[in-house]
C-alpha positions in Angstrom: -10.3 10.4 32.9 -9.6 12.9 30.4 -11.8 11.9 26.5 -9.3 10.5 24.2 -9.1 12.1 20.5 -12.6 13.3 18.9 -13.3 11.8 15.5 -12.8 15.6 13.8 -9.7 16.4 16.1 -7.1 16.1 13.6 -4.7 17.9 15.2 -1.0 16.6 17.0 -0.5 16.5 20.6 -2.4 16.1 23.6 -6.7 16.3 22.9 -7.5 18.2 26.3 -5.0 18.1 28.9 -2.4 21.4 29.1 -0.2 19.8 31.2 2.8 17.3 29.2 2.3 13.7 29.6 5.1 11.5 31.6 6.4 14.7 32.7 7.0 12.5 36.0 10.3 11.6 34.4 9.1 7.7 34.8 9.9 5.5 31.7 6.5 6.2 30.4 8.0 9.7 29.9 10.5 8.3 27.4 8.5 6.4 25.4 5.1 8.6 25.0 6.8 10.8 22.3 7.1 8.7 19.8 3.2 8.8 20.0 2.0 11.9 21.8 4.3 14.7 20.0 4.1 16.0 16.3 6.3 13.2 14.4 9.0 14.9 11.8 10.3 12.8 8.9 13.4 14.1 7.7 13.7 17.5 5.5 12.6 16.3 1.6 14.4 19.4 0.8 17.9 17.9 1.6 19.7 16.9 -1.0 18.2 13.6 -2.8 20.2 10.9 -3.8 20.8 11.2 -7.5 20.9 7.5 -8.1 17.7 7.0 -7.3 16.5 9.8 -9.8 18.1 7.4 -12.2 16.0 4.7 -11.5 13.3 6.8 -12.2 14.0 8.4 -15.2 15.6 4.5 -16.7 11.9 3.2 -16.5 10.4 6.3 -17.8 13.1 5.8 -20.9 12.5 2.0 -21.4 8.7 3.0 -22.0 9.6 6.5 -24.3 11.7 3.9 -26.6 8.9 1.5 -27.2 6.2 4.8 -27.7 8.6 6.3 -29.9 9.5 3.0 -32.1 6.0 2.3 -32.2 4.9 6.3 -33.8 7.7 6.2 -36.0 6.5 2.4 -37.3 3.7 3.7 -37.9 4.0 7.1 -39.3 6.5 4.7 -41.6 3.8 2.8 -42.3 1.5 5.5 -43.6 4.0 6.9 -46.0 4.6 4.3 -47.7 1.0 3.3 -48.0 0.6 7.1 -49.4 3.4 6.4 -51.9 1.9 3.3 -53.1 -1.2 4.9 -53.8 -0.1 7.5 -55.6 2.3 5.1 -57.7 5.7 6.7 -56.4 6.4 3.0 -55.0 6.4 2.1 -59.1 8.2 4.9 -60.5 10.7 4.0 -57.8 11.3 1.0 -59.0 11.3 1.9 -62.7 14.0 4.5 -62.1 16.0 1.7 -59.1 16.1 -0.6 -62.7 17.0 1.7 -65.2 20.2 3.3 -62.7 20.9 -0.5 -61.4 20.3 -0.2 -57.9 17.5 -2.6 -57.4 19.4 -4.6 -54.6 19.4 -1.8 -52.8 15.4 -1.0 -52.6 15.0 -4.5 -52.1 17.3 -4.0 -49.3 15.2 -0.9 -48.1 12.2 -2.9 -48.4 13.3 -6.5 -46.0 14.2 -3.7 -43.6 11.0 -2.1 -43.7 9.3 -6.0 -43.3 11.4 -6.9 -40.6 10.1 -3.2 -38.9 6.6 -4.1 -39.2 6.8 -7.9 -37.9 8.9 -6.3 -35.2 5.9 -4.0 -34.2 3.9 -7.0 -34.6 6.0 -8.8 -32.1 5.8 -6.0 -29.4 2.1 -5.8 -29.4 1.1 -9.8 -29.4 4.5 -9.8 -26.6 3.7 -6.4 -24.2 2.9 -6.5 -20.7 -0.6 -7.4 -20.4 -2.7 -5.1 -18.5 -3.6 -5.8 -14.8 -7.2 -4.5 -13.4 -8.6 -4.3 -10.3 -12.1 -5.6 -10.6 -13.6 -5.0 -7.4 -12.6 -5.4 -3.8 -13.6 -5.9 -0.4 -12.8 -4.0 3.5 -14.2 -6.2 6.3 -16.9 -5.2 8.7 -15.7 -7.4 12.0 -18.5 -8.9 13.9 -20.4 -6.5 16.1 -19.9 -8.5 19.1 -16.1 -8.3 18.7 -16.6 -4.5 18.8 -14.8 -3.2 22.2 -14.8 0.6 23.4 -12.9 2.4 25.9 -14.7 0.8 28.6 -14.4 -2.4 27.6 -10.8 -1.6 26.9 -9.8 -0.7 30.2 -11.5 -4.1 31.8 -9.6 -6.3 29.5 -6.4 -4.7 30.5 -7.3 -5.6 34.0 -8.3 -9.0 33.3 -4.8 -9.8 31.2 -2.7 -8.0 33.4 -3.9 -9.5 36.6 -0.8 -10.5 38.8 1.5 -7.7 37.3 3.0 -5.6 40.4 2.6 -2.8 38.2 -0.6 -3.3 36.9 -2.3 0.4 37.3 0.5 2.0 36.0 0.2 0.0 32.8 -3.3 0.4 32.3 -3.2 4.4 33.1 -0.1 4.1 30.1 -2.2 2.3 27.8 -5.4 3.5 28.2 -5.1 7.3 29.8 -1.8 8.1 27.5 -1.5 5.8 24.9 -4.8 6.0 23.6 -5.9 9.2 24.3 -2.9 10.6 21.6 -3.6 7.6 19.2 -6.3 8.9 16.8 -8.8 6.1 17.6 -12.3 6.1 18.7 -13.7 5.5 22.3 -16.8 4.2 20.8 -15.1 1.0 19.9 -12.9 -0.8 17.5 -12.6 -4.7 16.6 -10.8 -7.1 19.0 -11.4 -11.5 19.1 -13.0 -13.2 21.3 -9.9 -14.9 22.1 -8.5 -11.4 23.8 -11.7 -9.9 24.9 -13.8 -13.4 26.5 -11.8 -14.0 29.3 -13.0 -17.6 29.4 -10.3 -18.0 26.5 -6.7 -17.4 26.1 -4.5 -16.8 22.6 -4.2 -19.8 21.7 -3.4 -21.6 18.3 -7.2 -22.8 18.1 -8.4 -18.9 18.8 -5.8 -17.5 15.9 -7.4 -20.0 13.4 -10.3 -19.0 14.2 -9.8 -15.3 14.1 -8.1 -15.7 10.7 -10.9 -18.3 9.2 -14.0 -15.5 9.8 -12.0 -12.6 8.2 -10.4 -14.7 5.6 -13.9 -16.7 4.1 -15.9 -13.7 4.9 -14.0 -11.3 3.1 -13.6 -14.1 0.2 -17.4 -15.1 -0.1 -18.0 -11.2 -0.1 -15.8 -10.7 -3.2 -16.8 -13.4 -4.8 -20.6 -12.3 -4.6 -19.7 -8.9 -5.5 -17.7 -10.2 -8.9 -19.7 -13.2 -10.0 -17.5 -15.9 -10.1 -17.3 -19.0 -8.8 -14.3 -20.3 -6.4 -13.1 -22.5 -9.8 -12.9 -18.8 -11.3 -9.9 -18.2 -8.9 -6.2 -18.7 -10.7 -4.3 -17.5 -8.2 -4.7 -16.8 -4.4 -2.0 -14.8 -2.2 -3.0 -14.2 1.3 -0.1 -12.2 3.5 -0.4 -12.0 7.2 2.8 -11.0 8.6 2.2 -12.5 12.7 0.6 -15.4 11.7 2.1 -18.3 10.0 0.1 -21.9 10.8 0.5 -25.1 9.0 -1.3 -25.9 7.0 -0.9 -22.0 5.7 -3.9 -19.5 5.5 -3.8 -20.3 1.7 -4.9 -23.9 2.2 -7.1 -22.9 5.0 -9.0 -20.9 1.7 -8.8 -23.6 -0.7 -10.2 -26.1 1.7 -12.7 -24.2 2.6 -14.4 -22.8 -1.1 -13.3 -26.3 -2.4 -11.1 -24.6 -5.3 -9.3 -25.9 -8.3 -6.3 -28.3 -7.8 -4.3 -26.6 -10.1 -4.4 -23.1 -8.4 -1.4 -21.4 -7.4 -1.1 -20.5 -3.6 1.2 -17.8 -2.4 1.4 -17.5 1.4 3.5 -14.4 2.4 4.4 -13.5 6.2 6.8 -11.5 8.3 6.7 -8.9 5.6 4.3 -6.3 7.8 2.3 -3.8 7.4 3.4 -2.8 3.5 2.9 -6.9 2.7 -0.6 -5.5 0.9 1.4 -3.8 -1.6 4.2 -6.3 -1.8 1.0 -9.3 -2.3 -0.4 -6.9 -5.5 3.6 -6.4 -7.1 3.4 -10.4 -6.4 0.1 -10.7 -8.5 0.7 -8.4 -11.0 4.2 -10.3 -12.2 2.3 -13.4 -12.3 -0.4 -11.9 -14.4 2.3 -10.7 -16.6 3.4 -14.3 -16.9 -0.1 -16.3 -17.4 -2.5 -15.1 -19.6 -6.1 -14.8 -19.1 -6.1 -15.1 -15.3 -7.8 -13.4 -12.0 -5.8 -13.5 -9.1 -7.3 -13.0 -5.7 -5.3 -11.1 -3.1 -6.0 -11.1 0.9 -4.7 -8.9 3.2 -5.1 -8.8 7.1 -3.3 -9.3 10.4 -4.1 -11.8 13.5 -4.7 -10.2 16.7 -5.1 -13.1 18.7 -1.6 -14.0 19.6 0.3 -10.4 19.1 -1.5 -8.6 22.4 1.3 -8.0 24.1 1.0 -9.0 27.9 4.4 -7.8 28.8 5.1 -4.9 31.8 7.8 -3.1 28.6 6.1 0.2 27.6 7.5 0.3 24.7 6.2 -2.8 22.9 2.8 -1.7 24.6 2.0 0.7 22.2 1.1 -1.7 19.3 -2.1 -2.8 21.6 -3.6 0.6 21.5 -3.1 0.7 17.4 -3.7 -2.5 15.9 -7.0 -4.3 15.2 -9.4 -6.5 13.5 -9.8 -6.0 9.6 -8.8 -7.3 6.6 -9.3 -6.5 2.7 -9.8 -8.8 -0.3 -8.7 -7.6 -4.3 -9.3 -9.3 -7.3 -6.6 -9.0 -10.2 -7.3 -10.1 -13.3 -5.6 -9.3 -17.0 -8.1 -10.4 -19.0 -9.3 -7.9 -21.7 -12.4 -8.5 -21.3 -12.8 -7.3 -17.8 -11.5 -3.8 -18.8 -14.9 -2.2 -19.3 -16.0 -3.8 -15.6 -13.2 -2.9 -13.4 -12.9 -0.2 -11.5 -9.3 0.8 -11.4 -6.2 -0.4 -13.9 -2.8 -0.5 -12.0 -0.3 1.9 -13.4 2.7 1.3 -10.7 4.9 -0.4 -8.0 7.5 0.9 -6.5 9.2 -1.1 -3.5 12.1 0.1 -1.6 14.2 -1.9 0.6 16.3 -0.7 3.5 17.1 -3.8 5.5 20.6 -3.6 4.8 21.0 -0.7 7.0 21.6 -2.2 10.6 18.8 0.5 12.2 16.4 0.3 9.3 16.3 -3.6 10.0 15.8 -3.4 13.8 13.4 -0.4 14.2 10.4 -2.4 14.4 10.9 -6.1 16.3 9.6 -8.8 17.5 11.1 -10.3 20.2 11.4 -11.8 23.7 11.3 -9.2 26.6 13.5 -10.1 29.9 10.2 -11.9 31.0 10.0 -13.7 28.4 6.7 -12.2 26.8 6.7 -12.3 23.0 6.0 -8.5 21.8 6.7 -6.5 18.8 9.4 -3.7 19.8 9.4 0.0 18.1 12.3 2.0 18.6 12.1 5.4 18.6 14.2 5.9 15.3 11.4 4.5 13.7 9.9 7.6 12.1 13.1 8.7 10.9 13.7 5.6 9.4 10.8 5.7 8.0 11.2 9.1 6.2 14.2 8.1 4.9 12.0 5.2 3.6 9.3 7.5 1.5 12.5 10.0 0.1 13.9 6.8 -1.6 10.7 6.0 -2.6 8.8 9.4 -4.0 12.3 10.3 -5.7 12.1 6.5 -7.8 8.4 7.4 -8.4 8.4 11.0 -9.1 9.8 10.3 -12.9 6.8 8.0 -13.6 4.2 9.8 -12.4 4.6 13.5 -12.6 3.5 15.7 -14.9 6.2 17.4 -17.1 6.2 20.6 -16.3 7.1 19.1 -12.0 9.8 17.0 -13.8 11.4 19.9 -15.7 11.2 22.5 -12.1 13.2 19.3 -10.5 15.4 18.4 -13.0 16.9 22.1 -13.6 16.9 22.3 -9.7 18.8 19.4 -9.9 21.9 20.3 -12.4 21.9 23.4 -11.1 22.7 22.3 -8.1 24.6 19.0 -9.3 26.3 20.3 -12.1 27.0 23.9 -11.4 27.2 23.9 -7.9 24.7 26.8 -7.5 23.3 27.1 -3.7 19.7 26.4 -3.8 17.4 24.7 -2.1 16.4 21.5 -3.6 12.7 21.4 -5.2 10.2 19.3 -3.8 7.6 18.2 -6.3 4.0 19.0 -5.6 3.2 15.3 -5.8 -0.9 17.0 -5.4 -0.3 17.5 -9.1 0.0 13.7 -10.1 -2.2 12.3 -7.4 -6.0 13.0 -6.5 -6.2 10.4 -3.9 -3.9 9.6 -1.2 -4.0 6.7 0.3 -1.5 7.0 3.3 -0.8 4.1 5.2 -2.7 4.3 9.0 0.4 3.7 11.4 -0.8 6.2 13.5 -2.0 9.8 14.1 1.4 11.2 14.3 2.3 9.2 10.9 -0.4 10.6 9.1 0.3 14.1 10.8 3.8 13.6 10.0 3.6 12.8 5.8 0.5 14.9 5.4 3.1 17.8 6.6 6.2 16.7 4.1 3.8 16.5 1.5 2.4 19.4 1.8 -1.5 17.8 1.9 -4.6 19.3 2.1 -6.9 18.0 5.6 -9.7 16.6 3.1 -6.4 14.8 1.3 -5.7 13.4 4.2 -9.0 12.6 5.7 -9.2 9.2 4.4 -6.7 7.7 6.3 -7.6 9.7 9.3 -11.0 8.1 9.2 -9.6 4.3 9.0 -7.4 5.0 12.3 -10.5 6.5 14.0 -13.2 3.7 13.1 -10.6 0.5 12.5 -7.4 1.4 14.3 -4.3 0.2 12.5 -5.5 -3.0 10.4 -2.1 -3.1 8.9 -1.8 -4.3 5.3 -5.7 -4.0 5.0 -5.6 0.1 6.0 -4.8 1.5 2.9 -8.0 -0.7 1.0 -10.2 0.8 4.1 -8.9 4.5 2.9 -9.6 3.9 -0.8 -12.8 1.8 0.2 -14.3 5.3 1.8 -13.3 7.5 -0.8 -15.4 5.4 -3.2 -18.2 5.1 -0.3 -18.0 9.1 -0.3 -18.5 9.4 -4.0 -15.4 11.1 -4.2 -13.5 8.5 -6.7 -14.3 9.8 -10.4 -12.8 8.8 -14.0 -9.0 8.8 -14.8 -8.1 9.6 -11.1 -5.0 8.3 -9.4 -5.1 7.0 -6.6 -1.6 6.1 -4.4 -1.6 3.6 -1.8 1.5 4.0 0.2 2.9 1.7 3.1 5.3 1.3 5.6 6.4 -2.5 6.9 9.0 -3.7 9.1 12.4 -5.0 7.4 12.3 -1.6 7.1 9.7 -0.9 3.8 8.2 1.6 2.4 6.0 0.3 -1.2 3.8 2.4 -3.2 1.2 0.9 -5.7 -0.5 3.9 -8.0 -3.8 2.9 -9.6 -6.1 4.9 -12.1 -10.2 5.1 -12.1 -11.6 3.3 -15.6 -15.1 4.8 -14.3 -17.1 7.2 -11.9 -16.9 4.5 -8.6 -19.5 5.5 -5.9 -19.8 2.0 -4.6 -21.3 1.7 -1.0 -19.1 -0.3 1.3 -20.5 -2.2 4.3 -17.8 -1.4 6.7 -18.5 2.5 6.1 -22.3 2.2 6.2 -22.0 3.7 9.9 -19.2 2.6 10.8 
């Protein structure tokens, strides 16, 4: 059996074998590419679409109004302070009641009042703040740890009966895996896939969900000092999984919180829903003052391994596994000089109203009946379509000026006067220091770390999550950020970007920036 992919093997395509996999011309033959073979998203250096620029460039000018109402208030404000002082302020009004036009300073000066209460207005009335305390990537229970081996006998056990049975497994485990960018030594499955004295049943979910949920919670907690009373709001997302009574209550029940906390419970919304859960938490804090807000993120295994005989909604066993990741929000002032990051942005795009972008990942039926989660093969150039609309409605917030000026004289030159050129691609390296990338995949990461033109040690920390977690979906891009600050490698005023890919079809980004030096050691990357 050939050795699937080495922890420092970073590279696309096959790990060992010369010869091309599925070159049989079975089904498997159709299917492995989407896995096996250098992924391409579409070329960034096609023309963008201009309206998204403007979406851009419309927040950056809502914010440039306010700074620039708010310096000249102020510089306002000091003038007439030096004018008074030097007794201009009195001469003025001598010489306004000797010419008769006193109505008119007192005029000038209600204006002037009505200025300065209305700077007083936008500082009580601004967006508060939102900070990122401290957070929390789960270590699964050793015992749940399963390698290669292991692997390979569970695929036997669950596939029992199948008339194809061999030729799944070798798919999976001799094709699948070996391209897939995950360790032999042994990711996280439950007990109720690997003991095969159970099945996937509603009991075994619950059960899965309650030991990453309250462990991940009780860890925060001890990490931040507060109590479960502390907690104002709670949002757990977990897209496969929806029980009743929700995951939410499950978490309330369990830490005995307040009655008057506000539960969100979001599912279906895949592997972006971490980002999605923080845009939720941060308009919240915006809303209610003085608040923390705790945010979990994970996936349920148990009832989402596919037993099915279709390759193609196979793949999703080899990739996804046990984690999970816990955040706590909060917009209180006085947690600024204790938090570890402050969030600058989210961006969410959308494209569920294209027919393809909505179907590319499913879940569904197959003709036996066997619930799986389908990915088509236009999935990664959905996907890249995805991250253009994205990076082009983040660009304008985030770049520095001198990347904003290269692409917008690129862009009227080409717009406006119609010269032929190619289109300029920011260096996005230039507003980012960390990049958190979501872990789909190897062929994912391969695939954005090429269109972004990123360095190997850029890309390294998503490239450890898939090798020691697998895909943990919403949770992957907190495992990535979780061993940057483990490595030491997370230092003041950095900015960090967590960006995701969900079904629907999603691509969110969340940007955050370092208050402090964060070299905090992380149990799950304490050898891992």
């Amino acid at each position: 059996m050939a050795s699937p992919a080495g922890q420092n093997d970073y590279s696309s395509g096959s790990d060992s074998e010369q010869s091309s996999p599925g070159s049989d011309g079975s089904f498997g033959s159709r299917i492995l590419p989407l896995v096996s073979r250098r992924l391409s998203l579409p070329d960034f250096r096609a023309d963008v679409g201009v309206k998204y620029v403007k979406v851009g460039y419309r927040i950056v000018c809502r914010n440039t109004l306010a700074f620039g109402i708010l310096v000249g208030l102020m510089a306002i404000g000091a003038q007439l302070l030096s004018m008074a002082e030097s007794g201009e302020i009195s001469n003025l009004w001598k010489t306004a009641v000797q010419t008769q036009v006193q109505s008119s300073m007192v005029q000038t000066i209600g204006c002037s009042v009505a200025l300065a209460f209305g700077l007083a207005a936008y500082i009580f009335a601004r967006k508060s703040p939102v900070y990122l305390v401290d957070f929390s990537v789960l270590r699964p229970p050793e015992d749940w740890r399963v390698n290669i081996n292991k692997l390979e006998d569970i695929a036997n056990f669950r596939f029992r009966g199948h008339k194809r049975t061999e030729e799944l497994i070798d798919f999976m485990i001799r094709r699948i895996h070996k391209n897939a960018g995950v360790t032999s030594e042994g990711t996280y499955l439950p007990p109720g896939i690997t003991d095969f004295t159970q099945e996937a049943t509603m009991e075994n979910a619950r059960k899965e969900s309650e030991v990453v949920m309250f462990t991940l919670v009780e860890d925060l907690l001890k990490k931040t000092g507060l109590g479960p009373k502390d907690i104002d709001i709670l949002i757990v997302n977990c897209s496969l999984f929806n029980p009743t009574p929700s995951m939410t209550a499950m978490i309330v029940n369990k830490f005995k919180m307040r009655s008057n906390i506000q539960t969100y419970n979001l599912s279906g919304m895949g592997c972006s829903a971490g980002v999605i859960s923080v845009n939720l938490a941060k308009d919240l804090l915006q809303y209610h003052k003085n608040c923390n807000a705790l945010v979990v993120s994970f996936e349920n295994i148990t009832q989402n391994f596919y037993l099915g005989t279709q390759k193609s909604m196979i793949i999703p066993n080899m990739l996804f596994r046990v984690g999970g990741a816990a955040s706590l929000l909060s917009n209180k002032r006085k947690d600024f000089w204790r938090a570890k990051y402050q969030l600058l942005h989210v961006v969410r795009t959308h494209k569920g109203a294209d027919d393809a972008a909505y179907n590319c990942v499913f879940q569904q039926e197959d003709p036996d009946g066997v619930v799986g989660v389908k990915l088509d093969k236009s999935l990664m150039a959905i996907a890249g379509e995805a991250l253009k609309v994205n990076i082009t409605t983040l660009g304008p917030l985030v770049l520095p000026i001198s990347e904003q000026l290269k692409f917008f004289y690129n862009l009227v030159m080409r717009k406006t006067f119609k010269v032929k050129m190619k289109a300029y691609i920011p260096d996005f390296k230039k507003a980012f220091d960390h990049f958190c990338i979501h872990a789909g995949g190897r062929g994912v990461i391969d695939a954005l770390q090429d269109n972004l033109k990123l360095t190997d040690e850029l890309a390294r920390p998503s490239r450890k999550a898939l090798f020691h977690y697998g895909n943990t979906s919403s949770a992957s891009i907190w495992y990535e950020l979780a061993w940057s600050e483990n490595e030491g490698q997370v230092h003041y005023g950095d900015r960090v970007w967590q960006i995701a890919f969900g079904s629907g079809f999603k691509c969110n980004s969340a940007v955050w920036q370092a208050l402090r030096t964060v070299d905090t050691p992380h149990e799950a990357w304490v050898n891992p």
